[in-house]
C-alpha positions in Angstrom: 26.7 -84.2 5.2 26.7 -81.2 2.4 23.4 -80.2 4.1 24.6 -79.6 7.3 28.0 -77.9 5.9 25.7 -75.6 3.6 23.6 -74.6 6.3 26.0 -73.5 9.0 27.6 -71.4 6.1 24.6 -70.2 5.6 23.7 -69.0 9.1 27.8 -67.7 9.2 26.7 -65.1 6.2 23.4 -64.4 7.9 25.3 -64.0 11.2 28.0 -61.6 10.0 25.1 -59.4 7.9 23.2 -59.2 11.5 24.6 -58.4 15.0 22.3 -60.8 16.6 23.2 -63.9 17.0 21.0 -66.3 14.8 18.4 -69.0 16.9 17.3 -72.3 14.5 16.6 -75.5 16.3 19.0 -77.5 14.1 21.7 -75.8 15.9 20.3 -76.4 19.0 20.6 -80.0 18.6 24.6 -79.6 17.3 25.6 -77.6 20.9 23.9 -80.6 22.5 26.4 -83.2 21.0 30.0 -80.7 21.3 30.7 -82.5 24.4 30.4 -85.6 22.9 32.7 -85.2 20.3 34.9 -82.8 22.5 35.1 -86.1 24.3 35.8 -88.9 21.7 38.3 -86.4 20.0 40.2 -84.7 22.9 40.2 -86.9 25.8 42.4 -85.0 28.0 41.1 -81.2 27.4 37.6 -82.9 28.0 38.9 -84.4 31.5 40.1 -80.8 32.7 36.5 -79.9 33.2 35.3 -83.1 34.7 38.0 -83.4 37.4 37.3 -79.8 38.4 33.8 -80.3 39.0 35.1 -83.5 41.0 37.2 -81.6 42.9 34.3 -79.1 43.5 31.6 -81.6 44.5 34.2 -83.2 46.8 35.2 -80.1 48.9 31.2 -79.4 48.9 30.4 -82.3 50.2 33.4 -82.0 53.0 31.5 -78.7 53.8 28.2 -79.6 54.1 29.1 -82.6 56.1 30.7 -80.9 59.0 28.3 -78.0 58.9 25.6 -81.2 59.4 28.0 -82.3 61.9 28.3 -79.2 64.0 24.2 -79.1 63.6 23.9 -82.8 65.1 26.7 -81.8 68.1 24.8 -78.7 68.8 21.2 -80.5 69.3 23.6 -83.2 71.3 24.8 -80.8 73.7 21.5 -78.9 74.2 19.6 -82.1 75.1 22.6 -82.8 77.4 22.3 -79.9 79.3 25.3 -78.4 78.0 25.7 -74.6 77.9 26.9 -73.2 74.5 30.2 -71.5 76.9 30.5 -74.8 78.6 32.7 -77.4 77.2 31.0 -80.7 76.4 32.3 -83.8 78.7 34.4 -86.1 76.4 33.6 -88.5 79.6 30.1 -90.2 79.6 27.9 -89.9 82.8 28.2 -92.7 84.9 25.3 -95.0 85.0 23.4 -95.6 88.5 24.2 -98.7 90.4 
């Protein structure tokens, strides 16, 4: 655990004697596991983000659906007959007896 500890101090005094930012691959693989922790260790700030992209994909979803929707009644109405200023009959044609 010293390792690690000495390392990111080392890249923090690296970092603050350069203005770029510093790229190893060991920190790569700690910015993979934040979530994680940000997870086991604060529960409820780590929900905030995950019910927002709920909320997100849900009203998506709602959108494409009645965009697909609109798309299916369109090609409905133009095998029908139907003139895009007509109205579409709610009342199905009567079948020949």
């Amino acid at each position: 655990m010293g390792r690690f500890l000495a390392h990111d101090l080392a890249l923090e005094a690296v970092d603050r004697r350069e203005s770029k930012p510093v790229d190893c691959k060991r920190c790569r693989g700690h910015q993979r596991f934040r979530q994680i922790w940000l997870m086991f260790n604060h529960p409820v700030i780590m929900m905030i983000p995950v019910l927002v992209f709920l909320a997100l994909a849900v009203w998506l979803m709602l959108k494409i659906l009645r965009f697909v929707k609109c798309g299916f009644q369109a090609l409905r109405d133009r095998m029908r007959g139907v003139k895009p200023d007509q109205p579409a009959s709610t009342i199905p044609p009567a079948l020949p007896t």
